[in-house]
N, CA, C and O of each residue as an XYZ file, in Angstrom:
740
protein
N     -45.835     46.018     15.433
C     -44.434     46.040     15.105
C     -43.683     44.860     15.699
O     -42.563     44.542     15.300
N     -44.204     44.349     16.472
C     -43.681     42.921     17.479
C     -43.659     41.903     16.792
O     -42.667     41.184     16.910
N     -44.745     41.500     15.844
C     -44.864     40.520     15.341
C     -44.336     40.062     14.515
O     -44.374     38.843     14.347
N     -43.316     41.296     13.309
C     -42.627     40.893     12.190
C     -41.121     40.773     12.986
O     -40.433     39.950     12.384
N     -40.507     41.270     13.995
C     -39.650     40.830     14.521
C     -39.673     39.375     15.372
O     -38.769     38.623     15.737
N     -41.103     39.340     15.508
C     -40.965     37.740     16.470
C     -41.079     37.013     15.000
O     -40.210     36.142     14.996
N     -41.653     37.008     13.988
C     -41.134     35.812     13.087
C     -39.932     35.758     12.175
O     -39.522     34.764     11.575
N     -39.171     37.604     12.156
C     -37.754     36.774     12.028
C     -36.779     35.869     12.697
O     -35.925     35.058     12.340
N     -37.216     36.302     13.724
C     -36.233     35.369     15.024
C     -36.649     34.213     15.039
O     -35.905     33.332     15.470
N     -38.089     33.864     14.523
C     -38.489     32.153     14.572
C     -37.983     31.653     13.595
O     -37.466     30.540     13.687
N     -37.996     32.240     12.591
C     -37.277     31.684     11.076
C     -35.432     31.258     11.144
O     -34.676     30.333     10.846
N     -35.396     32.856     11.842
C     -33.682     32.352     11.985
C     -33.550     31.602     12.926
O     -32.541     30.971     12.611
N     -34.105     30.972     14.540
C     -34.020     30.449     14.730
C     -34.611     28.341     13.976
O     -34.380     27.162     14.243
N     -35.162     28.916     13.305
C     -35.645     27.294     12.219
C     -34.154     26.964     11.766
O     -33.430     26.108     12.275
N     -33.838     27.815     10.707
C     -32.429     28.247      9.894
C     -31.386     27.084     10.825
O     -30.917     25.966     10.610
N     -31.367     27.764     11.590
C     -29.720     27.665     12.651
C     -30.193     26.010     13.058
O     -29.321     25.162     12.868
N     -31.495     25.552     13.591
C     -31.756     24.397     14.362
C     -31.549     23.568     12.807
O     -30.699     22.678     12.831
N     -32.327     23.822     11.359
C     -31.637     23.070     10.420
C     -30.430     23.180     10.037
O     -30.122     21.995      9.909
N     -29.257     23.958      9.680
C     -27.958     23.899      9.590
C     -27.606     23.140     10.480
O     -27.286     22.036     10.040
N     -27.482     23.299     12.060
C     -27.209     22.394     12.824
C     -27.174     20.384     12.920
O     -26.330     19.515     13.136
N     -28.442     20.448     12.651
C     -29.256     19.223     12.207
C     -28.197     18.269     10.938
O     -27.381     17.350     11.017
N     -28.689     18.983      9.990
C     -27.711     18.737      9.087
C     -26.658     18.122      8.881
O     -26.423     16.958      8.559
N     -25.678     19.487      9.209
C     -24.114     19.381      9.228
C     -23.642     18.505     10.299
O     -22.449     18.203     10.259
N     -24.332     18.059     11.215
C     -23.792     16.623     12.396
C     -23.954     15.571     11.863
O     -23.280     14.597     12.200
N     -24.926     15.502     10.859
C     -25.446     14.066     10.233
C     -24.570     13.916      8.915
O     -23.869     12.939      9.175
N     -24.285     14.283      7.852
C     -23.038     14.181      8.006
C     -21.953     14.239      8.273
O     -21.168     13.455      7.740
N     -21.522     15.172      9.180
C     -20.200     15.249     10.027
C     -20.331     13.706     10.321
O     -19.647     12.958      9.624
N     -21.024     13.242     11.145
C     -21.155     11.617     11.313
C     -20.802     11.028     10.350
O     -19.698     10.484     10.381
N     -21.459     10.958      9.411
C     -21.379      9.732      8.252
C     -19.827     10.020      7.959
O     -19.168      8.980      7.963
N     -19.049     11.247      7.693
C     -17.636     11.603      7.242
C     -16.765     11.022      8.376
O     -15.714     10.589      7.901
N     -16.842     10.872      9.651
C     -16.106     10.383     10.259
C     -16.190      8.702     10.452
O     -15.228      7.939     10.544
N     -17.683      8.341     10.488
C     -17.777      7.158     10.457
C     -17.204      6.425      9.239
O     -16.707      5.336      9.527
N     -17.140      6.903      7.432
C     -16.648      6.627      6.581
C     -14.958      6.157      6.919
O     -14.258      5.179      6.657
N     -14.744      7.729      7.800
C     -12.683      7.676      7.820
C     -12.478      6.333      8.362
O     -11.957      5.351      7.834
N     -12.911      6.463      9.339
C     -12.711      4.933     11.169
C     -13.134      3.834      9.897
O     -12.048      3.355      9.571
N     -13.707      3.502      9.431
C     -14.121      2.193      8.422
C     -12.853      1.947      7.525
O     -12.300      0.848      7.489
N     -12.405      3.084      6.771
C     -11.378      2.980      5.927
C      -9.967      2.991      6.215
O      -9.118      2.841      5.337
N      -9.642      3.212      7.737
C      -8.417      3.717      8.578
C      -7.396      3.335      8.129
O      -6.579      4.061      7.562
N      -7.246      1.741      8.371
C      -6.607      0.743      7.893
C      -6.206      0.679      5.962
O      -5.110      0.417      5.468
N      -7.104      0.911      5.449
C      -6.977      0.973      4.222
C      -6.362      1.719      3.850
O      -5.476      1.409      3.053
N      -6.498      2.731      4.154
C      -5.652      3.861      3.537
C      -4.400      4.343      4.154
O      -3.839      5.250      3.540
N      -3.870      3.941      5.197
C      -3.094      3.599      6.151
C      -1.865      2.873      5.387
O      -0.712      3.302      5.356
N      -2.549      1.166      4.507
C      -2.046      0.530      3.484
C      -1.169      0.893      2.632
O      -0.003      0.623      2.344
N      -2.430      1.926      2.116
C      -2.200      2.806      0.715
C      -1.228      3.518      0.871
O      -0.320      3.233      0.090
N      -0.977      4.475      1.665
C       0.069      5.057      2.001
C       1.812      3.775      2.002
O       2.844      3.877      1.337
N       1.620      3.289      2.488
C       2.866      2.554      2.279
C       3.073      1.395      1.502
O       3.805      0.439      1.758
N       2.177      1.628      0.297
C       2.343      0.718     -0.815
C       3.409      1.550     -2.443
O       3.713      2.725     -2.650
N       3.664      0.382     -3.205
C       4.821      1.123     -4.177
C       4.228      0.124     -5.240
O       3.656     -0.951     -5.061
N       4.464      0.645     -6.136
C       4.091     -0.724     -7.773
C       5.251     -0.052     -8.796
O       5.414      1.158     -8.958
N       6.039     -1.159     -9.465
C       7.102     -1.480    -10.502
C       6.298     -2.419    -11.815
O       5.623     -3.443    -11.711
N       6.633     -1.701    -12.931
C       6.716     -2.944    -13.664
C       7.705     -2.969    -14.574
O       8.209     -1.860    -14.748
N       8.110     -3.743    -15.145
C       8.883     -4.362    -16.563
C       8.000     -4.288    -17.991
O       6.808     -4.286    -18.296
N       9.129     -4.236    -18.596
C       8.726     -3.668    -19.781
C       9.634     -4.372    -20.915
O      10.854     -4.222    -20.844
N       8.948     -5.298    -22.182
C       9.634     -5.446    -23.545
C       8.632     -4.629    -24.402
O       7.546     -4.816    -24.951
N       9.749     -3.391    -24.209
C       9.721     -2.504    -25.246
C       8.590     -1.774    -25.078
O       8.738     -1.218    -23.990
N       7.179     -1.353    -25.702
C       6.635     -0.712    -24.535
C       5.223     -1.536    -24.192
O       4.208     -0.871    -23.985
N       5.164     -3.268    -24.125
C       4.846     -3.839    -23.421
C       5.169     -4.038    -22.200
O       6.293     -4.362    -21.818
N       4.002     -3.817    -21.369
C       4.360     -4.504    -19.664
C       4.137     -5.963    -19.399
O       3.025     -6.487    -19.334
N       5.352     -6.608    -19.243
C       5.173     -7.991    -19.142
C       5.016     -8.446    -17.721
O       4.569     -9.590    -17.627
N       5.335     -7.683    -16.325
C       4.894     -7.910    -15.580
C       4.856     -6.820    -14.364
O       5.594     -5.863    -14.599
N       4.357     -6.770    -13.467
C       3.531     -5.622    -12.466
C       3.779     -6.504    -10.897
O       3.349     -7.496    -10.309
N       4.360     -5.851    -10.790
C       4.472     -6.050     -8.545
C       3.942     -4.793     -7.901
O       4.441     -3.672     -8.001
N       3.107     -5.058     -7.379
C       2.478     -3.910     -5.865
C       2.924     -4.886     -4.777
O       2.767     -6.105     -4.699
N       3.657     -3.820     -3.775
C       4.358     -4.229     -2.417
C       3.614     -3.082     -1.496
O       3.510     -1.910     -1.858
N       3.070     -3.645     -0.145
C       2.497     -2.817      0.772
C       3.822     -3.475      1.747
O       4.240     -4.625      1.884
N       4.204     -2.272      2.278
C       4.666     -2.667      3.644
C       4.089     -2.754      5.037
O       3.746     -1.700      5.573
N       3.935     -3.980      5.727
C       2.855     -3.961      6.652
C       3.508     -3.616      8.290
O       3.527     -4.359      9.271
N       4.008     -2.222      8.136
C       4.335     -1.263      9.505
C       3.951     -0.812     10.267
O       3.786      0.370      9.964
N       3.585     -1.048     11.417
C       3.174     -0.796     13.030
C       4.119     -0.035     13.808
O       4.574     -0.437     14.879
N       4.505      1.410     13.102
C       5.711      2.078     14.580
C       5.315      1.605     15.993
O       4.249      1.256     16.499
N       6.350      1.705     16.356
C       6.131      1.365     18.044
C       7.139      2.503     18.492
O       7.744      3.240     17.714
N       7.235      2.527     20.146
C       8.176      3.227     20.538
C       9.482      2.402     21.072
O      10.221      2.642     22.027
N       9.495      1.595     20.342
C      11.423      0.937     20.794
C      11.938      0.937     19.676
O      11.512      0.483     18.614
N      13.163      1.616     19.996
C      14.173      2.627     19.337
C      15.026      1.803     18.851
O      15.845      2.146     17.998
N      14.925      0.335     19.441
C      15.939     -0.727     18.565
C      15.000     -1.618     18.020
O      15.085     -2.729     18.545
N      13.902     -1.503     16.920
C      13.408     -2.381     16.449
C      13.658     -2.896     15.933
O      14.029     -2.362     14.888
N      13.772     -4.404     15.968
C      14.553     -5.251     14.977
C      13.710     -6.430     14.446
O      14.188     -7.557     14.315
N      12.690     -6.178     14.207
C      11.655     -6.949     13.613
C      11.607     -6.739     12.097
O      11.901     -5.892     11.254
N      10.958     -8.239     12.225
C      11.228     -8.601     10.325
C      10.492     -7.892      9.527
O       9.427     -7.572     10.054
N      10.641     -7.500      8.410
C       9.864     -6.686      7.135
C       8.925     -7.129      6.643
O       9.311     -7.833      5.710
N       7.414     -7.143      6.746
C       6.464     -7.939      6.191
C       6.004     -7.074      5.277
O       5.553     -5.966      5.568
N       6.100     -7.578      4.005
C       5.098     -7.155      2.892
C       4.205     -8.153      2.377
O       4.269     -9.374      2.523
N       2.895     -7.082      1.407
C       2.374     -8.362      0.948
C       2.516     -8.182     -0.448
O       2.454     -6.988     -0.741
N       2.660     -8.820     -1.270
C       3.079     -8.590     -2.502
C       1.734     -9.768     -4.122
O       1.358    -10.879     -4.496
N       1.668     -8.472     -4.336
C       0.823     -8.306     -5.766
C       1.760     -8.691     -6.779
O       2.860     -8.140     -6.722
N       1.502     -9.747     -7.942
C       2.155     -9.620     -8.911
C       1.047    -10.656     -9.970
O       0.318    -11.634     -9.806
N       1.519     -9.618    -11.268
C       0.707    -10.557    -12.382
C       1.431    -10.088    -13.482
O       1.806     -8.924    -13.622
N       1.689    -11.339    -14.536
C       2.276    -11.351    -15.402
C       1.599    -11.351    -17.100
O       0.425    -11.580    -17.390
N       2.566    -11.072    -17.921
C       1.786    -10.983    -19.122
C       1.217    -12.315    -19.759
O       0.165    -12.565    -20.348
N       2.971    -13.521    -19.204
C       2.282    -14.787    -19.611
C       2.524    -15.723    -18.630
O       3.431    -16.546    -18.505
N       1.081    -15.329    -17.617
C       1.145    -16.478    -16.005
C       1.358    -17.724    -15.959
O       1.690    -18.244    -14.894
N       1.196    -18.524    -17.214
C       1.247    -19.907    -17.566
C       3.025    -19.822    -17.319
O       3.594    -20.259    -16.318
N       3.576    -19.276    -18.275
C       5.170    -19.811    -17.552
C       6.147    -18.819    -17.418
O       7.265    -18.880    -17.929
N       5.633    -17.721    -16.591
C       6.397    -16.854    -15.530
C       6.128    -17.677    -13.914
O       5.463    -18.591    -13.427
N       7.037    -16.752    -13.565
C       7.222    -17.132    -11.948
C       7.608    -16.467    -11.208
O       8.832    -16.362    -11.284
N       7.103    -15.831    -10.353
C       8.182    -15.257     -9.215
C       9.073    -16.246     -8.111
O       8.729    -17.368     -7.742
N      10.315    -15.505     -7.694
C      11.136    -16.444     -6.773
C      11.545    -15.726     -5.785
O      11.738    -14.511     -5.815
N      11.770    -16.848     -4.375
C      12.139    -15.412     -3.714
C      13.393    -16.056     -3.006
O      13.949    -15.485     -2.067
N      13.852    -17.395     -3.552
C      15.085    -18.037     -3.225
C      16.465    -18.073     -3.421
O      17.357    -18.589     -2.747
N      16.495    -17.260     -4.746
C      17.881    -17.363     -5.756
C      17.998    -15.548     -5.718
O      17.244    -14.757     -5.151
N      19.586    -15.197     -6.779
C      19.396    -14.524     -6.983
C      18.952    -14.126     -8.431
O      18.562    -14.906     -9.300
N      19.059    -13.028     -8.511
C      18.615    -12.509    -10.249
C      19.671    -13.722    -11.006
O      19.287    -14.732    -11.597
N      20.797    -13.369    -10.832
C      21.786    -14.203    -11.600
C      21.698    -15.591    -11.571
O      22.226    -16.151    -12.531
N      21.165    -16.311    -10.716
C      20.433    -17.432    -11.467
C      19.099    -18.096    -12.026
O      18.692    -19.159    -12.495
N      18.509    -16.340    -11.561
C      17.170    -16.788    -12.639
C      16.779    -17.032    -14.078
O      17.268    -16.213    -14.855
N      16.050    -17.918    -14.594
C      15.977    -18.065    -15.518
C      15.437    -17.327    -16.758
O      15.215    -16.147    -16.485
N      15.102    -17.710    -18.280
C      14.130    -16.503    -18.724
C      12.788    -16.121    -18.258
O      12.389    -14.960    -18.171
N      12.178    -17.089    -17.991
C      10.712    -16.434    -17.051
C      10.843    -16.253    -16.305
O       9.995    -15.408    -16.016
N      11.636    -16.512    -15.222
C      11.772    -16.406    -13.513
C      12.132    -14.830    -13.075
O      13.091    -14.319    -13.654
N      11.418    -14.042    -12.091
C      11.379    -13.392    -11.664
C      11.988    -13.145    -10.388
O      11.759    -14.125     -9.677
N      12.561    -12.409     -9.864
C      13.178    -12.743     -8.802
C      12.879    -11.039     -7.501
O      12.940     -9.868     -7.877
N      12.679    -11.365     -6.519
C      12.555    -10.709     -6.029
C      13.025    -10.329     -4.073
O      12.690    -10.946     -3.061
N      13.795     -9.225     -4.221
C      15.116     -9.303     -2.851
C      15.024     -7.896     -2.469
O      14.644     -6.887     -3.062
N      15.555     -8.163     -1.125
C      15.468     -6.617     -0.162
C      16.632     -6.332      0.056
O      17.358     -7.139      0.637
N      17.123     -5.026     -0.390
C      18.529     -4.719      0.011
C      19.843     -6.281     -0.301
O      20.811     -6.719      0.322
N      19.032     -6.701     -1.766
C      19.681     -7.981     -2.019
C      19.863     -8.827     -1.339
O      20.729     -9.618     -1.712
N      19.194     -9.093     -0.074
C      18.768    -10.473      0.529
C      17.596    -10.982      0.156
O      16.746    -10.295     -0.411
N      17.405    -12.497      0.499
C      16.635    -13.330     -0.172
C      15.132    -13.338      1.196
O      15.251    -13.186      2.411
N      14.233    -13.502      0.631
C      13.073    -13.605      1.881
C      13.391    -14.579      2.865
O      13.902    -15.484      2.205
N      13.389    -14.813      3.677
C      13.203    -15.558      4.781
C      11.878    -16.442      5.114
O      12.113    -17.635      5.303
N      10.563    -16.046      5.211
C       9.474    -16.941      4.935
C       8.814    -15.988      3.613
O       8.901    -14.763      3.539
N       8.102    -16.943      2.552
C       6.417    -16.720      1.601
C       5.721    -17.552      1.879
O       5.799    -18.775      1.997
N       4.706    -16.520      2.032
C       3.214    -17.659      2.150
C       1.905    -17.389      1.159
O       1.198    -16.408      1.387
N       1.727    -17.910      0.513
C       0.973    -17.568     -1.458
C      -0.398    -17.280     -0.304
O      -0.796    -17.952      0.647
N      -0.766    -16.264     -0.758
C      -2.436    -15.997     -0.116
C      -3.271    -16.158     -1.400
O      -2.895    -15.709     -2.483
N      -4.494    -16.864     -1.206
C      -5.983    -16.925     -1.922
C      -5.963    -15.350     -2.395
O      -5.203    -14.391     -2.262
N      -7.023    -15.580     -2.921
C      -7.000    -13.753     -3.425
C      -8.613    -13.415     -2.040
O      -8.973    -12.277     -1.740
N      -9.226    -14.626     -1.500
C     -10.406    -14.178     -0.782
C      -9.245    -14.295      0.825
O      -9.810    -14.331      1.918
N      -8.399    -14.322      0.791
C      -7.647    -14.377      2.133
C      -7.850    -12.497      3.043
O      -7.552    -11.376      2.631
N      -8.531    -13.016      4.473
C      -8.267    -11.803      5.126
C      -7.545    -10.989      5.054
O      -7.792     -9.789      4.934
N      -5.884    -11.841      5.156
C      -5.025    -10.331      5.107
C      -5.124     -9.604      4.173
O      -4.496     -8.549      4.262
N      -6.017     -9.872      2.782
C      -5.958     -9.226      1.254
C      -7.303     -8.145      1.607
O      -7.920     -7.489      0.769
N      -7.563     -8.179      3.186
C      -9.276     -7.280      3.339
C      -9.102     -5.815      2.841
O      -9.909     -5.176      2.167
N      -7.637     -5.326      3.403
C      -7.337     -3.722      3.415
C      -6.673     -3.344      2.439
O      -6.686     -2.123      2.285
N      -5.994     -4.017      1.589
C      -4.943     -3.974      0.604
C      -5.714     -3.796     -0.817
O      -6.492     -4.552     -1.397
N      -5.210     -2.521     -1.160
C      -5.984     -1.952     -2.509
C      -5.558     -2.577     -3.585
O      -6.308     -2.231     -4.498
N      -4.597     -3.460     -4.056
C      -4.427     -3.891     -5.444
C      -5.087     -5.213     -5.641
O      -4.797     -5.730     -6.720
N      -6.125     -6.088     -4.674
C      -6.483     -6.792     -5.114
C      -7.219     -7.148     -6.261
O      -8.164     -6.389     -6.477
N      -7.063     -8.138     -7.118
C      -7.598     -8.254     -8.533
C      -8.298     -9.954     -8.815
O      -8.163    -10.886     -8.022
N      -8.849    -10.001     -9.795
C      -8.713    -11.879     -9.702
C      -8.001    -12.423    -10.702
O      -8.100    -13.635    -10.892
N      -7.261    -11.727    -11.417
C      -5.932    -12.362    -12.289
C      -4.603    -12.344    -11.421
O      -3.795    -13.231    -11.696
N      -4.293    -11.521    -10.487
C      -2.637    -11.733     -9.746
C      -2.605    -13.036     -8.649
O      -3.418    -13.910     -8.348
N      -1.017    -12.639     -8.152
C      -1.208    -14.025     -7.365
C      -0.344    -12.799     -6.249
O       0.289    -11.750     -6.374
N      -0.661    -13.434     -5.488
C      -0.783    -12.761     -4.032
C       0.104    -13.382     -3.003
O      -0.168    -14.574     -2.861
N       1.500    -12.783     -1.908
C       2.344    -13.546     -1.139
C       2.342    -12.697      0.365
O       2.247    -11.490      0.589
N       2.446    -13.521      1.015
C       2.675    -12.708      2.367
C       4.292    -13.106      2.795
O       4.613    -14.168      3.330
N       5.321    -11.885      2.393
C       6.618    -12.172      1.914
C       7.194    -11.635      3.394
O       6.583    -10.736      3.972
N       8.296    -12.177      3.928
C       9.015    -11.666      5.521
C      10.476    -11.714      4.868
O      10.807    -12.684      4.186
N      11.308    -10.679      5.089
C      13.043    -10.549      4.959
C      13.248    -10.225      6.202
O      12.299    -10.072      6.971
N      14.668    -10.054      6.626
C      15.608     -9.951      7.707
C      15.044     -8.526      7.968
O      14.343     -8.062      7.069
N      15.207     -7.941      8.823
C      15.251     -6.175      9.291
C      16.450     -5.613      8.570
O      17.534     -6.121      8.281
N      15.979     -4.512      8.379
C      16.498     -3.890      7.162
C      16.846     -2.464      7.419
O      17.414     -1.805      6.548
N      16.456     -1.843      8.851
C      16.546     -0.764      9.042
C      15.064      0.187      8.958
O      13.906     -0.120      9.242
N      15.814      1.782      8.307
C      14.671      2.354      8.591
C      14.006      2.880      7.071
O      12.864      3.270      6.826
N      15.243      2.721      6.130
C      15.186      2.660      4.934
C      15.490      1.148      3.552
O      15.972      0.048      3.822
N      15.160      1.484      2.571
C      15.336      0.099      2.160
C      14.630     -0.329      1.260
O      13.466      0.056      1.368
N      14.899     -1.201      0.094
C      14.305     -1.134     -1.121
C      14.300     -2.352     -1.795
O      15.329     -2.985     -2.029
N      13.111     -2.727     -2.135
C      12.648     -4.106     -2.822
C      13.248     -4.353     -4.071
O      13.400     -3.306     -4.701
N      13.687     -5.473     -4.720
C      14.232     -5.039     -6.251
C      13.391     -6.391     -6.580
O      13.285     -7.465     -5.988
N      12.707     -5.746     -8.072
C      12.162     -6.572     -8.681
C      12.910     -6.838     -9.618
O      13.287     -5.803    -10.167
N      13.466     -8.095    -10.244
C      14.468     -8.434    -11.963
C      14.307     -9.887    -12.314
O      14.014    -10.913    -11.701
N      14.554     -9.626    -13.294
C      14.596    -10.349    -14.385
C      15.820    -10.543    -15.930
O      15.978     -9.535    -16.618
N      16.272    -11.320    -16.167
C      17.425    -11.048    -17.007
C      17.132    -10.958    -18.109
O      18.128    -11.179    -18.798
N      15.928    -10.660    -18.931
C      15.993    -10.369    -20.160
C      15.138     -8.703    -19.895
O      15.395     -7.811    -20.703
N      14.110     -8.411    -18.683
C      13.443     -7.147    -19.296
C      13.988     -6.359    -17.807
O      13.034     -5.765    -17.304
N      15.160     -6.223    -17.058
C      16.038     -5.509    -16.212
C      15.132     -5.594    -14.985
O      14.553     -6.627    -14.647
N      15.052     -4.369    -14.315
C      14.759     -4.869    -12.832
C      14.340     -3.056    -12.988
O      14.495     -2.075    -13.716
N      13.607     -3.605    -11.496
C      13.083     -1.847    -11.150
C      12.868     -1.744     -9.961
O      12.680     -2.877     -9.516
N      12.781     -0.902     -9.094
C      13.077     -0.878     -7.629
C      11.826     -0.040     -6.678
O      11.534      1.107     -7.016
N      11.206     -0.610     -5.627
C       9.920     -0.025     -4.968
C      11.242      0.684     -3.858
O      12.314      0.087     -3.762
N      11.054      1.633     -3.296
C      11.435      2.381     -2.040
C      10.395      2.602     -0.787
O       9.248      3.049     -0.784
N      11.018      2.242      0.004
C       9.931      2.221      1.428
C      11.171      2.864      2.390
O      12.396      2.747      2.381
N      10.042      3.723      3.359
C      11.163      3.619      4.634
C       9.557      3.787      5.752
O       8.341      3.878      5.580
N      10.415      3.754      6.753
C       9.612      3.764      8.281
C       9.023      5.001      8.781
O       7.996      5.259      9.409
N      10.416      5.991      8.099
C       9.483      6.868      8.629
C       9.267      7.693      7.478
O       9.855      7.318      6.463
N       8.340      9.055      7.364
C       8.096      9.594      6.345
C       8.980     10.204      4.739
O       9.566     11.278      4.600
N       8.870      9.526      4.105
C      10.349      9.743      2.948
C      10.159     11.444      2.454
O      10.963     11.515      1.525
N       9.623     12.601      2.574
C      10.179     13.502      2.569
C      11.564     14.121      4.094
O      12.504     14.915      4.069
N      11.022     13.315      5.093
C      12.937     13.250      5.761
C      13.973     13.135      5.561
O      14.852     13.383      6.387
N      14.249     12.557      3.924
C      15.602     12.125      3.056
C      15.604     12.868      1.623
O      16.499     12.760      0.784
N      14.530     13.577      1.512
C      14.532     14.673      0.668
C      15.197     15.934      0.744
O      14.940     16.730      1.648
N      16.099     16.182     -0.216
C      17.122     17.047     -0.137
C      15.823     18.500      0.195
O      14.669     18.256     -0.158
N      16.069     19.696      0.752
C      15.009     20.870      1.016
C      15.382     21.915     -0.311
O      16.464     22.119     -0.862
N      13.724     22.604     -0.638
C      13.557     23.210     -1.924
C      14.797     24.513     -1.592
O      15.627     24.831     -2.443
N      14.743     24.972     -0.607
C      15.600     25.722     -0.623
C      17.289     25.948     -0.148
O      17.860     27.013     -0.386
């Protein structure tokens, strides 16, 4: 009678030492996956895409990541870095600008402002450029900017326009945007 109880207990003990086995080896691989992607999706989270439209052609497409590091000082007054995605329907003679406003852009010229100020530094990135490592809209047709405006607060909104196909607006804030969401109840 000993013997069929000593080989359930060897079996369930097999059982338990493979479940064990197992479920750590990937538990590993699932955490090692997250820590690899941290940054990326980190990105993702504070990225927005607009496009324009003649009629129900899209003539052109902006993805804006905002590149935000909370800290704990309560008067941050550091500049707004995004990196900004854009590709057009006809790249030969569109343009983005980040000098003027809408109102003196032209018919291709694109114009693009924060809380209607003008950028302060662009710097056109390669599409093989590092900072483009974590940033999900990379493609090999867009053209790619590492764009800086004035501080802007904690809320605040990119406007993309153009004077023949209107303008459309990305929203970002600092801290989580259901905080400015009116409550379901």
């Amino acid at each position: 009678m000993k013997e069929p109880n000593m080989l359930k207990l060897f079996i369930g003990w097999v059982v338990i030492a493979l479940l064990i086995g197992c479920s750590s080896k990937e538990e590993q691989a699932l955490i090692n996956a997250y820590t690899k992607n941290n940054t990326y999706h980190k990105n993702l989270q504070r990225t927005e895409k607009v496009e324009l439209y003649d009629g129900n052609t899209s003539v052109a497409i902006l993805t804006a990541t905002h590149l935000y590091t909370p800290n704990l000082d309560k008067n941050d007054t550091r500049d707004e870095v995004f990196i900004i995605a854009v590709s057009f329907e006809e790249p030969e003679i569109s343009r983005l600008r980040f000098d003027i406003d809408s109102t003196e852009a032209s018919e291709h010229e694109y114009v693009l402002t924060l809380n209607k100020k003008k950028a302060s530094k662009v710097v056109h990135l390669d599409a093989s450029d590092e900072k483009l490592k974590n940033i999900s809209f990379v493609t090999g047709w867009g053209e790619y900017y590492e764009v800086k405006f004035p501080h802007a607060g904690t809320k605040f909104s990119l406007e993309f326009a153009n004077n023949n196909y209107g303008k459309g607006k990305l929203n970002f804030s600092k801290v989580p945007k259901f905080v400015y969401t009116q409550k379901g109840f």
